[in-house]
N, C-alpha and C positions, 0 to 999 in steps of 0.2 A: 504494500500500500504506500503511494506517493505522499510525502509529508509536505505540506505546506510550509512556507517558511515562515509565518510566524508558530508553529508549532515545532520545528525544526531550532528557533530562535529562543521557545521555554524551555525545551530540551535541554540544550547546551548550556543558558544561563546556568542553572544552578551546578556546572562542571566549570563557571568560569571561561568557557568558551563561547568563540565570536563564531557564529556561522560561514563569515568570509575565511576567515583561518583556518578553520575545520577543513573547510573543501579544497583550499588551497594547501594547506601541509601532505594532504592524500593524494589529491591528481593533477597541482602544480597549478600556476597565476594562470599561466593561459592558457588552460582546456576546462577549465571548473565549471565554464559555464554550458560546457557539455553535458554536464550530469547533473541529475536531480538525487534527491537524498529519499530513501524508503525506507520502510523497518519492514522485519522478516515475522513469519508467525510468532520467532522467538522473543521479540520486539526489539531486535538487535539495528541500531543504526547502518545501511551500505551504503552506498555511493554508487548507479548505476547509469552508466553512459544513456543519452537520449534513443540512441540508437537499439540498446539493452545487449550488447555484444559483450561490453565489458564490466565487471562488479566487481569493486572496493570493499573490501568486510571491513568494520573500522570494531572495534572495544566497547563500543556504548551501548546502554540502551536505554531506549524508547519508555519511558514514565510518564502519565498522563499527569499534566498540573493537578 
C-alpha cells in the first residue's frame, strides 16, 4: 500500500527523520523522485521504483499516529 506523504512524514517524525533524507540516503538526490514509499503486510517501510522493477527494504516500520 502507497503511503502518502504526509503519512510517510508522521512516520519518520517520531525517528527524527526528514522524508527528503530518508529517500535520498537509500536511492540517492537524483533518482528519489523515482520512487514512492509503501509498507508491506508486515508494515515494514520500502522504497519502490515508479516503475515497481526495483524495491528498497529500508529498517522501519509503519505505526499509525
Amino acid at each position: 500500500m502507497k503511503l502518502k506523504d504526509k503519512q510517510l512524514k508522521e512516520a519518520l517524525e517520531k525517528l527524527d527523520e526528514d522524508p527528503h533524507s530518508f529517500k535520498a540516503d537509500r536511492v540517492g538526490e537524483n533518482t528519489m523522485s523515482r520512487f514512492d514509499a509503501m509498507r508491506d503486510a508486515d508494515n515494514r517501510i520500502n522504497l519502490v521504483s515508479k516503475d515497481g522493477r526495483i524495491l528498497v527494504p529500508t529498517n522501519y516500520k509503519y505505526k499509525k499516529p
